[in-house]
N, C-alpha and C positions, 0 to 999 in steps of 0.2 A: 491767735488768742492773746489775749493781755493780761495783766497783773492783776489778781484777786485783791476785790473789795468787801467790804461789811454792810450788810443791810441788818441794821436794827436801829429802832428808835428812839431808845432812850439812849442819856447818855453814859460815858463811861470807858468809852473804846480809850487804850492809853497803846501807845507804843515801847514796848520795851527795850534796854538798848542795855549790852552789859556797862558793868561798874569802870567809871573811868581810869580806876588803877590794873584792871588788868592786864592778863599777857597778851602776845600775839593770839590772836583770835580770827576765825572767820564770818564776824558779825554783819561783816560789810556785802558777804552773799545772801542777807538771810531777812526779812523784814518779821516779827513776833509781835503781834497785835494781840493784849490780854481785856475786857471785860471786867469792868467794877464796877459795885453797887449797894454797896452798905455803906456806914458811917464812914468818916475822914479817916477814922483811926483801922479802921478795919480794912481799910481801901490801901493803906501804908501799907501796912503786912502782909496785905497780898503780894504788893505787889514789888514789895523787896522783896518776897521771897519768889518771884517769879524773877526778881530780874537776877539773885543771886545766883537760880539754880540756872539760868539762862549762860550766864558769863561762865560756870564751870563748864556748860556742856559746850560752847564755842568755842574754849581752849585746848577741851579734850580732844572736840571734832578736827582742830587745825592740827592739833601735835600728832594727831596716829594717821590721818592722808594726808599729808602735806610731802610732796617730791622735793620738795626747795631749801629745807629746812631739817640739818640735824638737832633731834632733842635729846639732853642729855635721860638717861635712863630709858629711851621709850625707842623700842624697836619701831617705829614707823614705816612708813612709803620708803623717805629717803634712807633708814640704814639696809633695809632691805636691799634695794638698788645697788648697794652696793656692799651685800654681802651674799651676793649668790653661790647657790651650792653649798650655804650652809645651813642648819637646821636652826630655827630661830624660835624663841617663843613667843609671842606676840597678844594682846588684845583680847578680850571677849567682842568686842566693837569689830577688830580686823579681822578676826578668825572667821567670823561669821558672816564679812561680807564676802572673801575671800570663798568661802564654801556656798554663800548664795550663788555666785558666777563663775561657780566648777565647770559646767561645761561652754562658757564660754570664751572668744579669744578677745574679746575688744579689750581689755587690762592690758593686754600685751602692745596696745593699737598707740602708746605714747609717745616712740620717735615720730612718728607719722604724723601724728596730733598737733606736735609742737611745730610743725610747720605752719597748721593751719590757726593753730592760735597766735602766731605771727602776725599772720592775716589779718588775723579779727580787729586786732590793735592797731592796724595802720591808719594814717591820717591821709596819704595819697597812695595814687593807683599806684605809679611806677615802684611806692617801696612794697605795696601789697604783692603786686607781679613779680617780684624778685625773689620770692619765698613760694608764690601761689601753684601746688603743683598742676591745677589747672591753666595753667600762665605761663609756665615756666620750665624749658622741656630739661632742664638737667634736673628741677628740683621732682618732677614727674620721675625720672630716670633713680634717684636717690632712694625717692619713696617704695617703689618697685623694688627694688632690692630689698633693703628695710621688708617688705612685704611679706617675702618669700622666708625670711626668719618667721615673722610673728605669726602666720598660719600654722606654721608646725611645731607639732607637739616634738617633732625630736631637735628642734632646738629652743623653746623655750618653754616652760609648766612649773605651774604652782604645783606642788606634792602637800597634798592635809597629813597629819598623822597627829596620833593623840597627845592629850593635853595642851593644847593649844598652839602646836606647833607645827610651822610649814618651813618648807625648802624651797625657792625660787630655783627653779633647775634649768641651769644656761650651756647650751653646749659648748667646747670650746671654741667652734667657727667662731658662732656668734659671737660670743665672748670678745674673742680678736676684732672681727667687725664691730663690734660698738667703740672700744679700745678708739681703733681708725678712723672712727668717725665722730667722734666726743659723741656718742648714745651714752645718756647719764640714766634716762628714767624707763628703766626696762619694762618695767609694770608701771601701772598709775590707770587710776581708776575713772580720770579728767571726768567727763560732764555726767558719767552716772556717781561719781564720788554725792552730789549734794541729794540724792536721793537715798542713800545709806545716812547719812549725817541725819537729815531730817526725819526720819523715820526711828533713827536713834532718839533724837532730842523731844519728839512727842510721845514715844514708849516712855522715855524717864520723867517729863514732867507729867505725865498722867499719872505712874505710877504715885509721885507723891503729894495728889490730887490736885493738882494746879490743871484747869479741865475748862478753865473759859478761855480757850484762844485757838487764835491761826496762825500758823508759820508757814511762809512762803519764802521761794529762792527766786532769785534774780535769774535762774535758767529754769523757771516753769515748772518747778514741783509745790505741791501745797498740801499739809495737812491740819483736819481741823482737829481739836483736841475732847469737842461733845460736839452733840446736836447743833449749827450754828444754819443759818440763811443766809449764802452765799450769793454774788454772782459776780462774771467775768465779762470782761467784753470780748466780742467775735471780730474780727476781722479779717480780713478778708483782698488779695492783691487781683485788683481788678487796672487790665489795658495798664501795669506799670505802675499804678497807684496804689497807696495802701488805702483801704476803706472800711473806716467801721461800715460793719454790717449789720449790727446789734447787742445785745445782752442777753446771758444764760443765767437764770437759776436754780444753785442746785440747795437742796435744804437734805442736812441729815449731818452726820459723823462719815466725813469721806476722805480720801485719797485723790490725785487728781496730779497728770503731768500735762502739762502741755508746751507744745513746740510749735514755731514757725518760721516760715525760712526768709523770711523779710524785717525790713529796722520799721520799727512802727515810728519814731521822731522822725519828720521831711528831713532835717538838715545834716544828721547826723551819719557818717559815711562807715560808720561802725563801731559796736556795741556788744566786741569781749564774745557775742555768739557768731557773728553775720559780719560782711564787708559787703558792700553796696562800691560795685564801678561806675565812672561817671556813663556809661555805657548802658547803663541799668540791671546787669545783670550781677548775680549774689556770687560771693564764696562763702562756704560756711565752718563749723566744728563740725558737723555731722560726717564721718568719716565712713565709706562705706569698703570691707575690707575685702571686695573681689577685687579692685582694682584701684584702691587709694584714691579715689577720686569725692569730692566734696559732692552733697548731696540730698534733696527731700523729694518725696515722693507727691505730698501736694503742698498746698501753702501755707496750712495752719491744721491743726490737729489737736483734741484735748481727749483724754481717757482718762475716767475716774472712775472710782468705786466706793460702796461704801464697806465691803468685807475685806478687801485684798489693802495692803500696803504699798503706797510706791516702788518697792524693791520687789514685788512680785509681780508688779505688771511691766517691769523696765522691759525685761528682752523681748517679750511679745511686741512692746511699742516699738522700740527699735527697729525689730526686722522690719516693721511696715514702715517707718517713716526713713529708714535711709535704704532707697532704693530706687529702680530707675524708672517702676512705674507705680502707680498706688492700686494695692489688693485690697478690694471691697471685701471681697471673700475673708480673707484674714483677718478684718476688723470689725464684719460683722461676727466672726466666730469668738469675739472675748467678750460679747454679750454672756455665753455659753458659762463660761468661767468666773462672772459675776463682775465685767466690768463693759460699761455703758461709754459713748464718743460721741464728739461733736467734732466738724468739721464745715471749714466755708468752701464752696465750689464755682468762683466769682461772688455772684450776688444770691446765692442759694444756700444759706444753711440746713445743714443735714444732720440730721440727733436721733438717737435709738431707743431713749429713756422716755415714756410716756408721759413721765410725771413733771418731766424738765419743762420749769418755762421758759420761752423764747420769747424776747419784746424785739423786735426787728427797728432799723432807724429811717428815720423817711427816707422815702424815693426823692435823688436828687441827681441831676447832672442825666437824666434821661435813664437813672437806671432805676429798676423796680427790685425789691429787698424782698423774699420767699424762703419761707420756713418749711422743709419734707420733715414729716416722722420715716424715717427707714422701715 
């Protein structure tokens, strides 16, 4: 699936970007498309005051997940990491992402990760293959280990306890093993961090009525902030190719992740999610934690809703999309729970939502483009 666009017809769509004096920020993961329509002067104040409230919440979002980066006052990712075993106060933003993913372990999944985001960044195979634990039998061997920490709770768990306070609980193996092995980022929240962020940053700008826009991340999260008329494009890896295979849209106030396990650019050999070998075959971030191995269940996948939040449908998508084969069963079952899918299957799109439309793209190169409702 691709990057969310705007269908409306008048004009007015502005791109928001924060203020060029501020701090480090994470503006560059996130594109904010706001809507204006009244006088010149009415159209400014909007949309300084979108782009003000914008730049606070990009600084805010980089300084409480940011692994890379000590900030002064601000318990984040990084002091965490490296103050385990002690009781911390932290966030109304962390606390509660931190208690959204109580029972799960992929937080714990970022020595592993950082292999694979290695990967994502290379320019050729052979430096991709020298990190690639699929590639590369000592970095496989590394990760395995590493593994056998992060699945257990009696070597590493968040502890909640009140007022806003958690304890990264590292046991001392572990502890030693990262020591020996420069493991710096014991937790880190890596590719579901931008679905908390943005779910943060359209709760606060709605709250203080800023309510004509979209925000979208550069790793396939999107929420709109009203009523808006969206649509995305499908595609779809057909014989090795990437192929548009059409357009969705969806109309309402929705939620909406989408993943794919392919570079939609021909030329580009990787794009920070995905590495493409000249061989044709992907490694990705999608990390799957029975056996550290890179991983999608099919080729492109979109879930959205309009009641649930990105942060409520993460782990459900998850477990279908990083695994070894694709469960129809599990993804028709978050219809149930109030979230609707689209997916390509070659040259066959397949969607749940009766109301979604699908414009399909011509049949070309001998192949024929078909739309199922499930």
């Amino acid at each position: 699936m691709g990057v969310y666009f705007l269908v409306r017809t008048e004009s007015g769509w502005q791109t928001i970007t924060p203020r060029s004096s501020a701090k480090t920020n994470c503006s560059n993961e996130f594109k904010f498309s706001y809507y204006v329509n009244g006088r010149a002067s009415e159209n400014k104040t909007e949309i300084r005051a979108a782009q003000n409230k914008y730049t606070e919440l990009c600084v805010i979002a980089y300084e409480t997940f940011t692994p890379y980066e000590e900030i002064v006052e601000e318990h984040n990712i990084y002091y965490i990491n490296r103050h385990y075993n002690e009781e911390i106060e932290v966030s109304d933003l962390l606390y509660n992402a931190f208690e959204k993913v109580a029972s799960s372990r992929f937080i714990f999944n970022g020595p592993i990760q950082t292999y694979y985001d290695s990967v994502c960044v290379a320019e050729e195979d052979w430096r991709a293959s020298q990190v690639d634990p699929s590639k590369n039998e000592e970095a496989r061997t590394e990760c395995l280990q590493i593994l056998d920490y992060v699945r257990s709770e009696e070597h590493i768990k968040v502890e909640l306890r009140d007022n806003n306070k958690i304890v990264l609980c590292v046991s001392e193996e572990y502890a030693n093993f990262a020591v020996a092995h420069e493991i710096y980022n014991l937790v880190d929240f890596s590719y579901w961090k931008n679905a908390f962020i943005i779910d943060y940053m359209a709760s606060e700008l709605m709250s203080i009525g800023l309510t004509n826009g979209v925000i979208s991340s550069y790793d396939g999260y999107t929420r709109t902030l009203s009523d808006q008329n969206c649509t995305f494009d499908i595609y779809s890896l057909i014989d090795s190719n990437v192929r548009g295979v059409g357009y969705a849209q969806i109309e309402g106030n929705f939620s909406a992740i989408s993943l794919r396990s392919f570079i939609i650019l021909p030329n580009n050999k990787s794009d920070y999610l995905h590495y493409k070998y000249d061989d044709g075959t992907y490694s990705h971030c999608y990390v799957d934690m029975a056996d550290a191995m890179s991983k999608c269940s099919t080729d492109s996948l979109v879930v959205y809703s309009k009641t649930k939040k990105c942060t409520d449908m993460l782990q459900d998508v998850y477990t279908i999309w990083i695994a070894d084969s694709f469960d129809k069963e599990a993804l028709t079952a978050l219809k149930a729970n109030g979230a609707e899918y689209v997916y390509a299957e070659d040259s066959t799109v397949h969607y749940s939502d009766g109301s979604l439309v699908v414009l399909l793209a011509e049949n070309t190169d001998n192949i024929t483009y078909s739309a199922i409702k499930d």
